[in-house]
N, CA, C and O atoms as a Tinker XYZ file with bonds, in Angstrom:
   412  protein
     1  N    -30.147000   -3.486000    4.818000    73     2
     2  CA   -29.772000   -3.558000    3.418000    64     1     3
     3  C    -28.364000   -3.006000    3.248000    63     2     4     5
     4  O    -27.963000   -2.082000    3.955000    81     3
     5  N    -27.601000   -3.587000    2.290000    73     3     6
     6  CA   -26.041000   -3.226000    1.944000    64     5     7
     7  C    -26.465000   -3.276000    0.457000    63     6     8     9
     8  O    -26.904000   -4.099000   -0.347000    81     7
     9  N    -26.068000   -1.828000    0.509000    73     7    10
    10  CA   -25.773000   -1.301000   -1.335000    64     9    11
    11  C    -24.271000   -0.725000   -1.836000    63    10    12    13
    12  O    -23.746000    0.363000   -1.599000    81    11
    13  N    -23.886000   -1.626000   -2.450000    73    11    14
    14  CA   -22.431000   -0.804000   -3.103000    64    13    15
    15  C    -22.504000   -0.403000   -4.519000    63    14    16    17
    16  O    -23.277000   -1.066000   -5.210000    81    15
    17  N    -21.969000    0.380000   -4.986000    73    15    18
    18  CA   -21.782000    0.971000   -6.702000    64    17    19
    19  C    -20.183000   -0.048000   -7.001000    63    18    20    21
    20  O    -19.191000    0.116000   -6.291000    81    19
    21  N    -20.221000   -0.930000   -8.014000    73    19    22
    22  CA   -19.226000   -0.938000   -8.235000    64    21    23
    23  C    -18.519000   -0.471000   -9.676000    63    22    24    25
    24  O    -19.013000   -0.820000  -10.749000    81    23
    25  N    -17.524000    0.210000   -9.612000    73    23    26
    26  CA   -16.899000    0.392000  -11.290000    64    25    27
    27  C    -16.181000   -0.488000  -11.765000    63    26    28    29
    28  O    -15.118000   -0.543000  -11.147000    81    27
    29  N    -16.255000   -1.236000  -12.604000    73    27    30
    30  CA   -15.558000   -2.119000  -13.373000    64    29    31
    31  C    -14.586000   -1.335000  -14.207000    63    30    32    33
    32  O    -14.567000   -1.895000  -15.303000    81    31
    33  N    -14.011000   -0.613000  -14.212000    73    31    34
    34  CA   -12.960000   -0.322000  -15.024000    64    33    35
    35  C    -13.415000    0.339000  -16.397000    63    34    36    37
    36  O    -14.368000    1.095000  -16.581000    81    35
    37  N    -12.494000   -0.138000  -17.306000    73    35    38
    38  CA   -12.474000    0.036000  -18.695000    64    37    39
    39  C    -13.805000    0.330000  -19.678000    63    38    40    41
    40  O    -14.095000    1.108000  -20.587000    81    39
    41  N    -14.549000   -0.964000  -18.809000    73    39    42
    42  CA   -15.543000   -1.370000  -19.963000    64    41    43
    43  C    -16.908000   -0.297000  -19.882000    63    42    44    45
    44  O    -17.801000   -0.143000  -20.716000    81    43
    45  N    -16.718000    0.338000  -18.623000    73    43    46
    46  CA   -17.751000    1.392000  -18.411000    64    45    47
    47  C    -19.367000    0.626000  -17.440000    63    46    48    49
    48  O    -20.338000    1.247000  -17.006000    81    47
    49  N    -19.157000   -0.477000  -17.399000    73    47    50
    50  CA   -20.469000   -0.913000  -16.595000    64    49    51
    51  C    -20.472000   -0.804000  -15.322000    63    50    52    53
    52  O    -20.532000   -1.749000  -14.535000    81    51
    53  N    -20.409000    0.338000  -15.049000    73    51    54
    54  CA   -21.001000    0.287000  -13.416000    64    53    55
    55  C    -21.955000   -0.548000  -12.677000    63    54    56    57
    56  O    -22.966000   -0.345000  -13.349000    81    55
    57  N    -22.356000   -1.464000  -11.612000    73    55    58
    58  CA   -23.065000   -1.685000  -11.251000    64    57    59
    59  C    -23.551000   -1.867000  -10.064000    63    58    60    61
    60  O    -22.722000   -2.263000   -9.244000    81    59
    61  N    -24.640000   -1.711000   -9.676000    73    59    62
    62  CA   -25.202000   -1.233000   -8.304000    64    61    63
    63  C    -25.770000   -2.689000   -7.929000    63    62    64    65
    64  O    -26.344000   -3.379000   -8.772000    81    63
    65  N    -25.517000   -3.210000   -6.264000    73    63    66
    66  CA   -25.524000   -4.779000   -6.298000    64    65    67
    67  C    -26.083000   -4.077000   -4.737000    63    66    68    69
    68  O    -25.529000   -3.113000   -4.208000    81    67
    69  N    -27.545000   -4.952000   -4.047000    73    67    70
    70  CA   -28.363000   -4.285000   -3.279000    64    69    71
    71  C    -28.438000   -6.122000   -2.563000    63    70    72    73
    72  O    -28.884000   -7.141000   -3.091000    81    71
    73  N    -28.076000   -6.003000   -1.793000    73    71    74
    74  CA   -27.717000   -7.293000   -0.733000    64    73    75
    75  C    -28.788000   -7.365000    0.559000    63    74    76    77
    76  O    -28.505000   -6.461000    1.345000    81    75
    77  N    -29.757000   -8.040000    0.950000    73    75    78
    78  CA   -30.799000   -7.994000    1.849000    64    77    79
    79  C    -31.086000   -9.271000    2.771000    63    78    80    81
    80  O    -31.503000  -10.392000    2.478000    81    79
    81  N    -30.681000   -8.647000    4.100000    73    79    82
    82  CA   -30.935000  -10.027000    4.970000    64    81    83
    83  C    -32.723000  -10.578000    4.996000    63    82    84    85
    84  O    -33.773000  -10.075000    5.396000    81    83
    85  N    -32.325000  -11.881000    4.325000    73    83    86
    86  CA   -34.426000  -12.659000    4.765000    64    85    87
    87  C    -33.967000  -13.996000    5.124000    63    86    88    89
    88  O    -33.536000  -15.019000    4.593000    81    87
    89  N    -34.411000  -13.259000    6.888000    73    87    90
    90  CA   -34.139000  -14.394000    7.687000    64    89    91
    91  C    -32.818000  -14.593000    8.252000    63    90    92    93
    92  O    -31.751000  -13.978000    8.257000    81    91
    93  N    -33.302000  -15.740000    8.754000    73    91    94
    94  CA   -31.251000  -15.731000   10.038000    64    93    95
    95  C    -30.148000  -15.885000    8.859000    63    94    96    97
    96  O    -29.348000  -14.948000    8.859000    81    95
    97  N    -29.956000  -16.740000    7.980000    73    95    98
    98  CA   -29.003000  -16.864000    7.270000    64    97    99
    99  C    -29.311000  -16.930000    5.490000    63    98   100   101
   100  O    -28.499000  -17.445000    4.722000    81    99
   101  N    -30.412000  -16.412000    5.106000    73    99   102
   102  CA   -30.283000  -16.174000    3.821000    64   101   103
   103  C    -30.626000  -14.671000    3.006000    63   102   104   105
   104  O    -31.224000  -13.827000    3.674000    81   103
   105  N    -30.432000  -14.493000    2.255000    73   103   106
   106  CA   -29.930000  -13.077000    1.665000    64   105   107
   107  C    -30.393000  -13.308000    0.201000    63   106   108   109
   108  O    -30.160000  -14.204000   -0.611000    81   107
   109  N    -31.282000  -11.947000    0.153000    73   107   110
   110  CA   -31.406000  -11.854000   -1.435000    64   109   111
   111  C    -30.734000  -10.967000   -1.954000    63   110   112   113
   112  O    -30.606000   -9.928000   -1.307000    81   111
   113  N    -30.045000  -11.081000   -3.363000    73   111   114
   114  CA   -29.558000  -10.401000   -3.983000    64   113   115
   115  C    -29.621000   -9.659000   -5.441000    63   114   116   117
   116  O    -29.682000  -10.290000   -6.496000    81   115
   117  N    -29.591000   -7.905000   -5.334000    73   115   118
   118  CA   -30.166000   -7.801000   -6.594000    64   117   119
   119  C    -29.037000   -6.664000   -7.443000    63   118   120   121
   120  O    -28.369000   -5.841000   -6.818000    81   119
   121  N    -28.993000   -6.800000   -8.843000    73   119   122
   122  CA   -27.702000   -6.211000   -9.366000    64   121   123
   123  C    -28.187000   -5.531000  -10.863000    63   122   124   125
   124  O    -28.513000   -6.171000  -11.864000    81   123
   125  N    -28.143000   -4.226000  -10.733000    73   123   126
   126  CA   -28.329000   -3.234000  -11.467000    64   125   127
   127  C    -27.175000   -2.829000  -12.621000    63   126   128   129
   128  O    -26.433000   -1.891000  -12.326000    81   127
   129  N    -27.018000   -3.379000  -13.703000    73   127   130
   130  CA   -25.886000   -3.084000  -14.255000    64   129   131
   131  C    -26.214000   -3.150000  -15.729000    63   130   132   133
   132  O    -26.915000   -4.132000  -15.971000    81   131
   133  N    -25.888000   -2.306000  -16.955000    73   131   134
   134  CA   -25.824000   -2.282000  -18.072000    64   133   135
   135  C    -25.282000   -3.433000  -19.068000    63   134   136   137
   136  O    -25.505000   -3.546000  -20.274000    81   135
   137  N    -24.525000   -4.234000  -18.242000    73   135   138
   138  CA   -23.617000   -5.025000  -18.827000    64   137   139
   139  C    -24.944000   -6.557000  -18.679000    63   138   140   141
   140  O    -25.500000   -6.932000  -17.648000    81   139
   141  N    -25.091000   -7.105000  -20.032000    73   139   142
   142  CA   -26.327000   -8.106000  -20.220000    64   141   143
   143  C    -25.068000   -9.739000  -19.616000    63   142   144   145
   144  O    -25.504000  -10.741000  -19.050000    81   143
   145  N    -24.062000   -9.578000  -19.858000    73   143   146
   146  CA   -23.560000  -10.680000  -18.620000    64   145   147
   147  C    -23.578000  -10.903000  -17.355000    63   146   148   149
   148  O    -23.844000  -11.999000  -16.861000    81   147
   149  N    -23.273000   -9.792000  -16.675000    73   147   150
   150  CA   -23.831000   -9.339000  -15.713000    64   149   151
   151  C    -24.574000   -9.732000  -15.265000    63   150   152   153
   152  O    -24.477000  -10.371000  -14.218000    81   151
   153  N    -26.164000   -9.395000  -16.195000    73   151   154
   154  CA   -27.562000   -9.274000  -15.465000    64   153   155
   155  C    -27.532000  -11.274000  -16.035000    63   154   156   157
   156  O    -28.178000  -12.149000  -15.459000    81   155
   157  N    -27.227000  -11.348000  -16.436000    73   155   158
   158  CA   -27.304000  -13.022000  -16.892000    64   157   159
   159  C    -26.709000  -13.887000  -15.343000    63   158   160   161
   160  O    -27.266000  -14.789000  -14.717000    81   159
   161  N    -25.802000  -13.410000  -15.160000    73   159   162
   162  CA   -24.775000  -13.817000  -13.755000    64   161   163
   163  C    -26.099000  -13.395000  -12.480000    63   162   164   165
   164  O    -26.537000  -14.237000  -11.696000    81   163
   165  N    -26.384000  -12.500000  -12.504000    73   163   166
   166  CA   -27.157000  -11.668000  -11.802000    64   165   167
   167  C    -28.721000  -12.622000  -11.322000    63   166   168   169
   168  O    -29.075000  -13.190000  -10.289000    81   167
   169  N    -29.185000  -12.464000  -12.338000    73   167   170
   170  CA   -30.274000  -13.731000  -12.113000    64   169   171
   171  C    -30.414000  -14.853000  -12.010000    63   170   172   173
   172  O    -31.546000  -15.330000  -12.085000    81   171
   173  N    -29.382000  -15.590000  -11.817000    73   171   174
   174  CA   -28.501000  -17.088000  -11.489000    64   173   175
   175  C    -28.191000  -16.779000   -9.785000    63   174   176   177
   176  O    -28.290000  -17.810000   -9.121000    81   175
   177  N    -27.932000  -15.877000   -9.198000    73   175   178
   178  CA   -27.213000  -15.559000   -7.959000    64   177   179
   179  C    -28.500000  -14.316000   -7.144000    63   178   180   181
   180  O    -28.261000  -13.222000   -6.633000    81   179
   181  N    -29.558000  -14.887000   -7.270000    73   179   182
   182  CA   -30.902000  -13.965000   -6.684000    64   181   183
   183  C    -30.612000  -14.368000   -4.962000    63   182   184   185
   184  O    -30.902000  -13.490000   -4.150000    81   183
   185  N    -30.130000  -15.495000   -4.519000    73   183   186
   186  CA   -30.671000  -15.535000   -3.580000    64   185   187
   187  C    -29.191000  -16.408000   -2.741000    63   186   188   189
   188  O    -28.471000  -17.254000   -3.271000    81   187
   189  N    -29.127000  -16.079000   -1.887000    73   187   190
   190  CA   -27.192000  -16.476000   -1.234000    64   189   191
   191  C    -27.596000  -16.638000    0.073000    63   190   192   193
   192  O    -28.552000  -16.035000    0.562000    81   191
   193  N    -26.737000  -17.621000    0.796000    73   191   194
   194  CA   -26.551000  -17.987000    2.165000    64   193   195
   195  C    -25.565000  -17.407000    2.631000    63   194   196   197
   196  O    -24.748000  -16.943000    1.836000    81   195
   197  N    -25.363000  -17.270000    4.012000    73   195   198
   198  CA   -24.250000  -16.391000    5.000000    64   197   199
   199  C    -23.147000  -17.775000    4.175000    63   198   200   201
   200  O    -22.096000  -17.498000    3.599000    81   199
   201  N    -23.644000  -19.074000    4.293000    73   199   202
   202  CA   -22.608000  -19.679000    4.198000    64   201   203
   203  C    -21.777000  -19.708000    2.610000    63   202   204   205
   204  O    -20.700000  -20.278000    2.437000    81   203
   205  N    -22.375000  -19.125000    1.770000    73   203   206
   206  CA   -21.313000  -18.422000    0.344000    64   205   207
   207  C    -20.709000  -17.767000    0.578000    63   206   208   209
   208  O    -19.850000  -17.663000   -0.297000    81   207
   209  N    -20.500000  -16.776000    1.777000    73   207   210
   210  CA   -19.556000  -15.954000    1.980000    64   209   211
   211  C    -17.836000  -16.737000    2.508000    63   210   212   213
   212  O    -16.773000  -16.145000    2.697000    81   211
   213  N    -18.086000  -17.967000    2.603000    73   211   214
   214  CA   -17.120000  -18.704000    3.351000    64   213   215
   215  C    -16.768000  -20.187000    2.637000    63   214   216   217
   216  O    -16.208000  -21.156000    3.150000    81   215
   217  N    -17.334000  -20.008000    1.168000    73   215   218
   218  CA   -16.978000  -20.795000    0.105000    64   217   219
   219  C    -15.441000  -20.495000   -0.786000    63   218   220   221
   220  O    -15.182000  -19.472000   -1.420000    81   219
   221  N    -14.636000  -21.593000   -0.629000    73   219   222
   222  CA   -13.732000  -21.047000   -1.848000    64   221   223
   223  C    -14.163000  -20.565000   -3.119000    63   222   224   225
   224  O    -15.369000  -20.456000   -3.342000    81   223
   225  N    -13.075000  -20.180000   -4.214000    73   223   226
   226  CA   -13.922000  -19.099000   -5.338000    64   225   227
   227  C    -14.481000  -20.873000   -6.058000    63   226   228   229
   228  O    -15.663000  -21.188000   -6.195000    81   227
   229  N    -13.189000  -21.850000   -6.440000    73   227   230
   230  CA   -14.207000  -23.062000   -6.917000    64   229   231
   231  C    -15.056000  -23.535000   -6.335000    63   230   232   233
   232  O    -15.386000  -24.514000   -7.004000    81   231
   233  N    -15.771000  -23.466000   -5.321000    73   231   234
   234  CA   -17.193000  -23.900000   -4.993000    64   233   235
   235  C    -18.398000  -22.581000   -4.698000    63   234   236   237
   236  O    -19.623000  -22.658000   -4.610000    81   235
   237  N    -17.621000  -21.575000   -4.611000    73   235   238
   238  CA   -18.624000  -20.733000   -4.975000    64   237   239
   239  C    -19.860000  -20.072000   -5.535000    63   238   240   241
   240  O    -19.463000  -19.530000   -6.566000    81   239
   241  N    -20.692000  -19.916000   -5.446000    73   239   242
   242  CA   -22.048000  -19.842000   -6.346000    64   241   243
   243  C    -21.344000  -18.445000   -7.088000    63   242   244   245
   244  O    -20.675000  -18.688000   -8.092000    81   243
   245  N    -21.408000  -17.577000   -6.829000    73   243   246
   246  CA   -21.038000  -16.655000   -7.148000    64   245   247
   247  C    -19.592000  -16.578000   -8.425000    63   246   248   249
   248  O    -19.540000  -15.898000   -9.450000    81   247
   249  N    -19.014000  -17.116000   -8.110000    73   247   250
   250  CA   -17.889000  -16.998000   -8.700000    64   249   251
   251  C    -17.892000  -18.273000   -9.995000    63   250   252   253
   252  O    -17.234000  -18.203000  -11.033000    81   251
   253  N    -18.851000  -19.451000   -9.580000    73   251   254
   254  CA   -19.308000  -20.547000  -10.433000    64   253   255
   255  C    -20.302000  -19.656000  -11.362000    63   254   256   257
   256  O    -19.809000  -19.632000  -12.489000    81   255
   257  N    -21.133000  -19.148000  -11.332000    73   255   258
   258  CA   -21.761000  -18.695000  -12.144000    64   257   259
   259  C    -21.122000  -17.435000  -12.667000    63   258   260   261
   260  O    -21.563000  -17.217000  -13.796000    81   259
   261  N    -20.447000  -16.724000  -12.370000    73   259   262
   262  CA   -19.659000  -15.924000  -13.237000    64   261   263
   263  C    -18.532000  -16.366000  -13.931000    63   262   264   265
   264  O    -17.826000  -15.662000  -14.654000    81   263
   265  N    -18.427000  -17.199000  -13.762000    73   263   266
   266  CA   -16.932000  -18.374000  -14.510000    64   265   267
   267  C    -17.830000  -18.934000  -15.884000    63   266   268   269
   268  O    -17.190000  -19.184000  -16.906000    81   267
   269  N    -19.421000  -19.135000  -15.875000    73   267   270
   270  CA   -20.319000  -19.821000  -16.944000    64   269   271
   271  C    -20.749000  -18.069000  -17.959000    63   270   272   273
   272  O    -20.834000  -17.922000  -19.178000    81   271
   273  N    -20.917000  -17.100000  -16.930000    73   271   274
   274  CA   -21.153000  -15.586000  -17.629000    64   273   275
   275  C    -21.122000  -14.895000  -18.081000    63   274   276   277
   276  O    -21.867000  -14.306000  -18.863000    81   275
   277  N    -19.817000  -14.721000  -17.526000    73   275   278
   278  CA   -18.914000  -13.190000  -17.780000    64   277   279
   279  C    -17.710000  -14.001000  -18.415000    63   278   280   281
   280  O    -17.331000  -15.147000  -18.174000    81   279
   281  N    -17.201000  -13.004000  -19.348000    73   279   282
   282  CA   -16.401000  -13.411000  -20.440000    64   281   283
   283  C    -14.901000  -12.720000  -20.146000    63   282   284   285
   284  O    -13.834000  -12.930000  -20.722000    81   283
   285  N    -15.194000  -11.882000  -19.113000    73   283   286
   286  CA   -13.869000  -11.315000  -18.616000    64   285   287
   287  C    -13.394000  -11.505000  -17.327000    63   286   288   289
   288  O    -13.678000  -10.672000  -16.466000    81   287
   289  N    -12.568000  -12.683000  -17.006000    73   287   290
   290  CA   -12.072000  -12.983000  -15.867000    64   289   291
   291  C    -11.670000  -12.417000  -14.543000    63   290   292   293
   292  O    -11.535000  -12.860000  -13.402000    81   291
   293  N    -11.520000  -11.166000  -15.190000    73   291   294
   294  CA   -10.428000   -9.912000  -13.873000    64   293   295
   295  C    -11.704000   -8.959000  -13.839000    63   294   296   297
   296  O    -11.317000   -7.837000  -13.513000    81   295
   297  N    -13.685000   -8.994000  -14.146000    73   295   298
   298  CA   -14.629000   -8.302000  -13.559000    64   297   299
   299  C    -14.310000   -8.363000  -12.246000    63   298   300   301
   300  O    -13.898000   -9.464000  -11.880000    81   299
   301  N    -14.388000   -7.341000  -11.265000    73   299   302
   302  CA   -14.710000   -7.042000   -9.965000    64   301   303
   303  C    -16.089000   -7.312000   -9.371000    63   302   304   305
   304  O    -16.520000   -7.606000   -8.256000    81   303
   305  N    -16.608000   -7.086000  -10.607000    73   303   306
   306  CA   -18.104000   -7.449000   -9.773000    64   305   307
   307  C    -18.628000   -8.833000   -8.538000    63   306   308   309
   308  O    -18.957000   -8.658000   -7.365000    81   307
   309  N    -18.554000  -10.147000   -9.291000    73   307   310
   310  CA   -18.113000  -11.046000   -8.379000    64   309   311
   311  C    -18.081000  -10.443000   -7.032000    63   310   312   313
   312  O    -18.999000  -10.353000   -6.216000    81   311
   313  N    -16.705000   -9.997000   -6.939000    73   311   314
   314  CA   -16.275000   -9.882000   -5.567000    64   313   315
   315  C    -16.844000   -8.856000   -4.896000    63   314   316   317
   316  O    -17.004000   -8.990000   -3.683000    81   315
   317  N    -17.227000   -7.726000   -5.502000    73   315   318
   318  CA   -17.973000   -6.547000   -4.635000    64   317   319
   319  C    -19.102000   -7.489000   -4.199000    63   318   320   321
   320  O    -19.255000   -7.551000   -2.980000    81   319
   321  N    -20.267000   -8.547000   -5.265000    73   319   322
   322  CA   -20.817000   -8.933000   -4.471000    64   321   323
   323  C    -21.236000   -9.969000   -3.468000    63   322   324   325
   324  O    -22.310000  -10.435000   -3.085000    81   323
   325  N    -20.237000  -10.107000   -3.254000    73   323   326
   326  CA   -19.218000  -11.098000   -1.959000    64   325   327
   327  C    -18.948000  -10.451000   -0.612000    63   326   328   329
   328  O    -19.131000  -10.854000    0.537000    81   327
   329  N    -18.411000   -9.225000   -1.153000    73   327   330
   330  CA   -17.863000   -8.095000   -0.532000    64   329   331
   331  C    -19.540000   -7.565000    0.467000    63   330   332   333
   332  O    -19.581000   -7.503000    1.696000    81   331
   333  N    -20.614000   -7.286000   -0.372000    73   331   334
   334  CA   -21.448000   -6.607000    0.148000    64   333   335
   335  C    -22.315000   -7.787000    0.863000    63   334   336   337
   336  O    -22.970000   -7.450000    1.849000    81   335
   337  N    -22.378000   -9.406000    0.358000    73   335   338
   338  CA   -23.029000  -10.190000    1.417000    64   337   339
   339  C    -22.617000  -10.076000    2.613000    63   338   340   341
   340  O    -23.511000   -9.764000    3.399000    81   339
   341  N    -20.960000  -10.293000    3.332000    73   339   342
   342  CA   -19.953000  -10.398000    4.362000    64   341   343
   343  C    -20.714000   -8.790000    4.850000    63   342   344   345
   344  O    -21.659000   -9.027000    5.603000    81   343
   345  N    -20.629000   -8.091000    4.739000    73   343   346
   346  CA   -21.289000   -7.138000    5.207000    64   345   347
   347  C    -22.767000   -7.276000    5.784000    63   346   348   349
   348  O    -22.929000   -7.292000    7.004000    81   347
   349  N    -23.775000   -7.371000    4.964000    73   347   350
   350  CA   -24.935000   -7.594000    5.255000    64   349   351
   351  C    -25.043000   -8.460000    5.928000    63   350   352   353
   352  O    -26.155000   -8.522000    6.452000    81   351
   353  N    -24.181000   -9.432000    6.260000    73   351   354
   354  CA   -24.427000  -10.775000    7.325000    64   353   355
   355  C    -23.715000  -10.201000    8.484000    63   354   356   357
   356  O    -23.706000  -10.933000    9.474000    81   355
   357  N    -23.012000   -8.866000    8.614000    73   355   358
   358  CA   -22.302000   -9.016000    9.729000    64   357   359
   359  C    -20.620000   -9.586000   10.201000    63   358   360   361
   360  O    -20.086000   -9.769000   11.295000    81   359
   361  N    -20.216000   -9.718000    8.964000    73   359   362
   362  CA   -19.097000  -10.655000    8.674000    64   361   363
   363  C    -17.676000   -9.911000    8.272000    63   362   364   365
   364  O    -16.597000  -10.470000    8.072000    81   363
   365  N    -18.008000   -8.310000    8.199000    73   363   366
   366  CA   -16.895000   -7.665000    7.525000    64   365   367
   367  C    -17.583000   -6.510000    8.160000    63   366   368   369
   368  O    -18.702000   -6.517000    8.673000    81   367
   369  N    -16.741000   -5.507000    8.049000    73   367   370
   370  CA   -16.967000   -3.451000    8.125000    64   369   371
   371  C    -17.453000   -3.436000    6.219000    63   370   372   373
   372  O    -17.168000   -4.207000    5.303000    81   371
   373  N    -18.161000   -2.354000    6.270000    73   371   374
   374  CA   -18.302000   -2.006000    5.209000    64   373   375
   375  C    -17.282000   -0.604000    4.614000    63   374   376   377
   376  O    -17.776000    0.517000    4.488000    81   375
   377  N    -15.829000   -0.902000    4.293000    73   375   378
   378  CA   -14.781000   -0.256000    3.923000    64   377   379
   379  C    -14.519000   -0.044000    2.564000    63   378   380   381
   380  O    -15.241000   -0.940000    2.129000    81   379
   381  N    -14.145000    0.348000    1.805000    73   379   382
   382  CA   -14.314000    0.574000    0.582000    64   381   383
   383  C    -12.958000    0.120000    0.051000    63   382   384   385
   384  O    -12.164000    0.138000    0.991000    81   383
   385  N    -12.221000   -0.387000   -1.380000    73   383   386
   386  CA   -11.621000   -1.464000   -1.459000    64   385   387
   387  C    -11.522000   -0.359000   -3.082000    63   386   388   389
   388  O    -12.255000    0.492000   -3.586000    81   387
   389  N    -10.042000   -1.058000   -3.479000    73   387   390
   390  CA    -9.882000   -0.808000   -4.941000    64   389   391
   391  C     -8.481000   -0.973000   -5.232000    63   390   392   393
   392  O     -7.627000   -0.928000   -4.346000    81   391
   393  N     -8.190000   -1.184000   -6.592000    73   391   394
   394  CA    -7.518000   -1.480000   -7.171000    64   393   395
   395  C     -6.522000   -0.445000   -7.871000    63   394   396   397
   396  O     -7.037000    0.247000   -8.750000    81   395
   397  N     -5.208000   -0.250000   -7.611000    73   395   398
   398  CA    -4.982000    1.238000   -8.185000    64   397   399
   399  C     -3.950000    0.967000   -8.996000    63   398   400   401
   400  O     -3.167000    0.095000   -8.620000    81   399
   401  N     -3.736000    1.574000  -10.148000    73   399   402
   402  CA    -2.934000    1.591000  -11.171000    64   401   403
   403  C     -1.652000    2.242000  -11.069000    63   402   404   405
   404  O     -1.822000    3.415000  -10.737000    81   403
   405  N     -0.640000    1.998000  -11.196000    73   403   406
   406  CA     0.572000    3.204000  -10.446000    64   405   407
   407  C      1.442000    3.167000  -11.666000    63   406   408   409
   408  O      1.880000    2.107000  -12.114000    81   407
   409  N      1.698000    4.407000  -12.227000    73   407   410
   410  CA     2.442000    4.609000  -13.356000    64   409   411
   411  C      4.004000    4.434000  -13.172000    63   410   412
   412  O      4.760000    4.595000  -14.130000    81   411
């Protein structure tokens, strides 16, 4: 199992996205987050192949259903849970990643 916390920024929705290998190449996925787009995106994207990890963002499941979801384009979430399949398949280190603001 691959679990990441991700912070979205501004809006305050943290969310916890729990990535699980079933079977040689498919993966269930589950996403804990306050934000009701989110969990809307979230239950559209239950269940992912190694091979979404190696989809552009337009054919993407992930990124297709958060393009129909989420109302804010620049969420991170998406990608953390992209980030945490490539992991759980074996496909990445699990390194930690962010975005930094520089005054």
């Amino acid at each position: 199992m691959t679990r990441v916390t991700i912070n979205p920024g501004a809006c305050g929705f943290f969310a916890t996205v729990k990535v699980v290998k079933q079977g040689n190449k498919d993966f269930s996925v589950s996403v804990v987050s306050e934000c009701q787009m989110v969990q809307k995106m979230a239950a559209e994207i239950s269940n992912l192949s190694i091979m979404d990890a190696f989809k552009r963002q337009t054919d993407n499941p992930v990124f297709k259903k958060a393009a129909v979801c989420l109302r804010h384009a620049a969420c991170p979430i998406p990608t953390g849970i992209l980030k945490a399949l490539e992991v759980e398949a074996g496909l990445n280190l699990p390194k930690d990643c962010s975005i930094i603001f520089e005054p």
